[in-house]
C-alpha positions in Angstrom: 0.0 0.0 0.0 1.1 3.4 -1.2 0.9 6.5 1.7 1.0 9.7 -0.2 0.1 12.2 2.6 1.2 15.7 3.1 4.4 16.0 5.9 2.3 16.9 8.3 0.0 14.1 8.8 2.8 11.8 9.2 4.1 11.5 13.3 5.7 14.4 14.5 9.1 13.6 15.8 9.9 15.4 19.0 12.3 18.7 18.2 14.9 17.4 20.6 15.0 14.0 18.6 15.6 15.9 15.4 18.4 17.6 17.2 20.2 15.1 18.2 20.2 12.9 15.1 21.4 16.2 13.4 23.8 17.3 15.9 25.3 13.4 16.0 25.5 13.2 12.2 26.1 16.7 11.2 28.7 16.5 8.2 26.0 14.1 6.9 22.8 16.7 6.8 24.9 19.6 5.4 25.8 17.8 2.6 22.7 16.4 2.0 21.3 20.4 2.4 23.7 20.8 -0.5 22.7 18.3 -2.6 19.0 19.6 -2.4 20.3 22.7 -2.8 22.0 22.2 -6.1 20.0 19.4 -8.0 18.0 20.8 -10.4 14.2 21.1 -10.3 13.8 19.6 -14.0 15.8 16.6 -13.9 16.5 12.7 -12.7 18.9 13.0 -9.8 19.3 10.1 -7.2 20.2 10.1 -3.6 20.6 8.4 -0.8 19.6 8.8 3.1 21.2 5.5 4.8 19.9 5.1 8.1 18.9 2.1 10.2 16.0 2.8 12.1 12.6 4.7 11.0 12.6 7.2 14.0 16.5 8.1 13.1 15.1 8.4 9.3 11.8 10.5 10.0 13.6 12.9 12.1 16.2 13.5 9.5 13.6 13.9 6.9 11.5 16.4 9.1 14.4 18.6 10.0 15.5 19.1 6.6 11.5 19.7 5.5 11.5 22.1 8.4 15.4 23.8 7.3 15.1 27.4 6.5 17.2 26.8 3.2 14.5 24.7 2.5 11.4 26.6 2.7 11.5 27.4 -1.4 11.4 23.3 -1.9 8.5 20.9 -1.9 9.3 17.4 -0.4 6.6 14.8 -1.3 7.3 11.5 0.6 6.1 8.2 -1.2 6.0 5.2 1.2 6.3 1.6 -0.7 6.1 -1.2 2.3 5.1 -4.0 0.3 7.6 -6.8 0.3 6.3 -8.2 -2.9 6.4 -5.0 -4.6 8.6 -5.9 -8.0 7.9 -3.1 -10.4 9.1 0.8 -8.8 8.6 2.6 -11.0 5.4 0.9 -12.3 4.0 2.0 -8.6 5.3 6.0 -8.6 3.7 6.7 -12.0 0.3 5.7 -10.7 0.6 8.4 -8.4 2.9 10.8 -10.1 0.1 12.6 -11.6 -1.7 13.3 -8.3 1.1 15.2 -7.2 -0.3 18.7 -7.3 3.2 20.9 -8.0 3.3 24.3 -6.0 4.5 27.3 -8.1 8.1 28.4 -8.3 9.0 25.6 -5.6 11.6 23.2 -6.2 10.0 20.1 -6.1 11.8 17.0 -4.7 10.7 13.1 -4.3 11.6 11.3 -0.6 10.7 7.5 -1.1 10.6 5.1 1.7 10.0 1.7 2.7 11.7 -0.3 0.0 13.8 -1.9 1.6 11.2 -4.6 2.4 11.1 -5.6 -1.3 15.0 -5.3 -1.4 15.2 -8.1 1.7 17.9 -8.8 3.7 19.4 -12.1 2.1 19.1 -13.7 -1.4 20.7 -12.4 -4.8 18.7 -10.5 -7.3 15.6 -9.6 -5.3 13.5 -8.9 -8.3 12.7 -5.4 -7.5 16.6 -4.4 -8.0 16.5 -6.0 -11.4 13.9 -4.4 -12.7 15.6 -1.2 -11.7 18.7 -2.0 -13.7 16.0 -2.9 -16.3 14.5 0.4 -16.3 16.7 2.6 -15.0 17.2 4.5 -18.6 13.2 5.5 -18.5 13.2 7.3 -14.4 14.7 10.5 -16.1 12.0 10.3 -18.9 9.5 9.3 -16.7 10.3 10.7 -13.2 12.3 14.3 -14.6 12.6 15.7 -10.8 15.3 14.6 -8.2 15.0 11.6 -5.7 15.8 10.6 -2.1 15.6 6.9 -1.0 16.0 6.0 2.4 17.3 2.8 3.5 19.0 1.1 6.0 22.8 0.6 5.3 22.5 -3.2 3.7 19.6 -2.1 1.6 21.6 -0.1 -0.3 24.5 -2.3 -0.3 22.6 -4.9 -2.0 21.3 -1.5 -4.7 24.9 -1.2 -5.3 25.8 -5.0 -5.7 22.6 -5.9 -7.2 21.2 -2.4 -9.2 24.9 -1.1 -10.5 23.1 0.1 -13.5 20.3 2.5 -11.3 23.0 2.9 -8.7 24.9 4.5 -11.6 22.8 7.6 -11.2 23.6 7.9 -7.9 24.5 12.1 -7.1 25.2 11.3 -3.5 25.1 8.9 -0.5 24.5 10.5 3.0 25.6 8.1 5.7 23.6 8.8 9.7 25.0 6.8 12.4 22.8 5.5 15.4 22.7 7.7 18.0 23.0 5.8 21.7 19.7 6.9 22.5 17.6 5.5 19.6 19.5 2.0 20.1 18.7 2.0 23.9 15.6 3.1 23.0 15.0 0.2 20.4 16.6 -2.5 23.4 14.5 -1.4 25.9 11.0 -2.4 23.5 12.6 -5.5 22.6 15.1 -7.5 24.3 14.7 -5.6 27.9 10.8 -5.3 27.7 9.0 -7.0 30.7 6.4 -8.2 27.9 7.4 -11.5 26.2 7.0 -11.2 22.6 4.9 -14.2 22.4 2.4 -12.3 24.5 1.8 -9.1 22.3 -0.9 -9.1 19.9 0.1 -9.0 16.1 0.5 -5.5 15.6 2.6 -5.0 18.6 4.7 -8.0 17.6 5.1 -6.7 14.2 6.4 -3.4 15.6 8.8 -5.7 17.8 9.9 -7.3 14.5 10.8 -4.5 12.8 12.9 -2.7 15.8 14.7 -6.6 16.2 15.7 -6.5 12.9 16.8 -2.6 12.7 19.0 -3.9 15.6 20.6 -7.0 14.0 21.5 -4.7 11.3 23.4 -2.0 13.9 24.3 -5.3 15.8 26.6 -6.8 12.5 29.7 -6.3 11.7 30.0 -4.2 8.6 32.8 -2.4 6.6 36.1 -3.4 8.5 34.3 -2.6 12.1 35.0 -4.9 14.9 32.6 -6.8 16.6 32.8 -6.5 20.7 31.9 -9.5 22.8 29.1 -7.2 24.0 27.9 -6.6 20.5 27.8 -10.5 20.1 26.3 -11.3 22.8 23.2 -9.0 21.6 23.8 -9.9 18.1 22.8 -13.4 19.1 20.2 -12.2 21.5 18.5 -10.4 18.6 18.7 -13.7 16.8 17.0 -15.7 19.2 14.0 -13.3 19.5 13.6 -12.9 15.9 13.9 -16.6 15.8 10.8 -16.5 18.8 8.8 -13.8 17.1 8.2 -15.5 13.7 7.6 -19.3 15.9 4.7 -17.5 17.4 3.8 -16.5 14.5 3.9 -20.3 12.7 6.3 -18.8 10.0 8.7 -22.1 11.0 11.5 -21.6 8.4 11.7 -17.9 8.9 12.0 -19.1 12.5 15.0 -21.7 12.0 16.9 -19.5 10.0 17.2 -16.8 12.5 17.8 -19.4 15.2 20.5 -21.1 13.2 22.5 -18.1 12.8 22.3 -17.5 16.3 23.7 -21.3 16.8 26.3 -20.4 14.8 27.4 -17.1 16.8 27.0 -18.8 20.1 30.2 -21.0 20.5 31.9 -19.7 23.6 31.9 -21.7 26.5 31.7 -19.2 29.3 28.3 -19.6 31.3 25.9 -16.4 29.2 26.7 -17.9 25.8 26.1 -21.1 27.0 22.4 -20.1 28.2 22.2 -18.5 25.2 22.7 -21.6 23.3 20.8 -23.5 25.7 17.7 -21.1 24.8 18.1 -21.6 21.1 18.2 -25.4 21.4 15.3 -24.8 23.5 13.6 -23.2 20.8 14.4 -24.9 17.6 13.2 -28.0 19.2 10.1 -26.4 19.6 10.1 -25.6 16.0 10.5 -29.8 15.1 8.2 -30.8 17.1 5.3 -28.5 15.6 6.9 -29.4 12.2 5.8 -33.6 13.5 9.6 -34.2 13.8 9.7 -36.1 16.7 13.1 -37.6 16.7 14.5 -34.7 15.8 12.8 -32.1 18.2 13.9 -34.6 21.0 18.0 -34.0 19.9 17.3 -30.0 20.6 15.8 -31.1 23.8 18.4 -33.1 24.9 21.0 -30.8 24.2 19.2 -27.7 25.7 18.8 -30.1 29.0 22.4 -30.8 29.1 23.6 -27.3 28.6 20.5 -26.2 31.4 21.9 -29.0 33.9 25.4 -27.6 33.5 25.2 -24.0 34.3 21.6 -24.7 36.8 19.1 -22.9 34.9 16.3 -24.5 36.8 14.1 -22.6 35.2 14.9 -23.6 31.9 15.5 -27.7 32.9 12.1 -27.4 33.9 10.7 -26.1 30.7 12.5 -28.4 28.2 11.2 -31.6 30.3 7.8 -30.5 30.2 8.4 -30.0 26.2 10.0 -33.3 26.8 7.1 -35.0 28.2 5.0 -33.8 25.8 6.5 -35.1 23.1 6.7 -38.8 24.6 2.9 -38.8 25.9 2.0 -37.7 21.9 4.4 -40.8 20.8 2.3 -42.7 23.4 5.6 -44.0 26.0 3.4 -42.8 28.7 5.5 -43.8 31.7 8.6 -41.7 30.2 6.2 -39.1 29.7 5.1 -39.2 33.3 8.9 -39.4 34.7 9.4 -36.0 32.6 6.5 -34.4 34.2 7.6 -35.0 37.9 10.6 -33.8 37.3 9.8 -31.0 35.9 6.9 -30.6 38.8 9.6 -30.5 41.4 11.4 -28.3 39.7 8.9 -26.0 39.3 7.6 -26.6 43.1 11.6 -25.9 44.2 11.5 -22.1 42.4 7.5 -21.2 43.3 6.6 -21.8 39.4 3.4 -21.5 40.8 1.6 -21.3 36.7 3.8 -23.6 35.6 3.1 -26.0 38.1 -0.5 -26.0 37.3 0.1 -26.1 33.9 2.2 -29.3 34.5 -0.1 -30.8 37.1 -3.1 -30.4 33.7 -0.7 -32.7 31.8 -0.8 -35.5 34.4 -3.9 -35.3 34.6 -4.6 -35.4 31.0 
């Protein structure tokens, strides 16, 4: 779906926000008031905003709107969210018509929300090669300049994957993550006292997109070394994505975050080890409501190991009653049954008191 409304019915972004995106990145914004300044009005110019998270990216947009040098310019911001979206251009001349052009203004194209047709993995998405298909007809058909904003491995993968359309490209202007905005993006995430699995689909699409703005700040990426501390969250990020799209039944998207995270989590010290112990924990979870018994039992096994060796009672607990479950469906009740007292005392031993019940329902059943 296409959102073609005026600047000022889209979310005011609090002044002191504005400020300190600007005042963090600003090389970045003065040269991006120059390129505004000095594209002409009557031509096909291309730019680029790169900037990981939409808060960082509104504010940025509203403070140059809002610049006094800008006041003789008209910014019209296109939004294009649709993952499936193939054809760009295809999309901006349905609406390039309703654009009603103010006199003796400047006017100047800000297009977001690509990026979800771009993707994060995969080579080719189709979008980018039908840019470098069309790329000759945007200054026909589109004779005014252009700002797309993306996050930095969107436009990465318009350089690798677009070389033709990036060709055109007048200008790349690069805004780092302020403290602040990552903090903030941690804090509705990973440190929220809400689990992900209990927030209703909007909410835990909103947590999806803020996850994944984090993985990106979270990854290593031209030379830059990763901390411990950044891997640590790197794999946390991971996990929850890997979480987030098992609640949400979308199973593969949900084993290939958690297998990345796997991968990251090799360190033997006792955090990494509940970190891997969590993922286990999870993608056997994801076998068993894929039917694969014998396979979803392995995760289990290896989550219970790594839970015994550092005492995560807590999580011992949860992976026998997972356990359990799986051997009362395969009908070896009496295994099943051994799981569940466990995993009854376990939870009587830390005052589970809603996990015991939930247990206690299982025997019973």
């Amino acid at each position: 779906m296409l959102s073609n409304k005026p600047w000022h019915q889209f979310k005011e972004i609090p002044e002191i926000h504005q400020q300190r995106i600007i005042e963090f990145n600003q090389e970045s914004f003065d040269q991006l008031l120059t390129f505004v300044d000095i594209v002409p009005d009557d031509a096909f110019d291309l730019g680029f905003i790169q900037s990981n998270f939409a808060k960082d990216r509104d504010a940025i947009i509203q403070a140059l709107i809002n610049h006094p040098d800008c006041q003789e310019m008209q910014f019209e911001i296109w939004d294009f969210p649709d993952p499936n979206m193939r054809f760009l251009l295809d999309e901006i001349l349905k609406v390039l018509p309703k654009v009603k052009v103010q006199p003796d203004k400047k006017l100047i194209f800000i297009v977001r929300g690509v990026e979800n047709a771009i993707g994060m993995t995969g080579e080719y998405p189709p979008m980018l090669v039908d840019f470098n298909w069309v790329r000759d007809a945007y200054p026909v058909k589109v004779p005014h300049p252009m700002i797309f904003c993306l996050p930095d491995y969107a436009i990465t993968r318009v350089a690798n994957y677009a070389p033709d359309f990036w060709a055109w490209n007048s200008g790349t202007f690069v805004f780092k993550t302020p403290v602040n905005t990552r903090d903030d993006a941690m804090s509705q995430t990973l440190d929220a006292s809400k689990g992900i699995s209990n927030c209703e689909l909007p909410e835990k699409q909103e947590r999806i997109d803020l996850l994944k703005r984090l993985l990106i700040e979270y990854t290593p990426s031209n030379g830059r070394e990763e901390t411990q501390d950044d891997l640590r969250t790197r794999i946390r990020v991971l996990n929850e994505l890997g979480v987030a799209y098992r609640t949400r039944s979308e199973y593969k998207a949900a084993k290939y975050y958690l297998e990345q995270a796997l991968d990251l989590a090799k360190k033997d010290d006792e955090e990494f080890m509940s970190l891997k112990a969590n993922i286990l924990h999870e993608l056997g979870w994801i076998q068993d409501d894929w039917g694969n018994k014998k396979e979803a039992i392995a995760f289990y096994q290896q989550s219970l190991e790594l839970e015994e060796k550092i005492g995560n009672v807590q999580g011992k607990a949860a992976t026998l009653n997972n356990l359990a479950g799986i051997y009362a469906n395969l009908g070896e009740v009496e295994r099943a049954i051994a799981f569940y007292q466990e995993s009854l005392e376990l939870k009587e031993k830390i005052g589970n008191v809603q996990g015991k019940a939930a247990t206690l329902h299982c025997l019973a059943g």
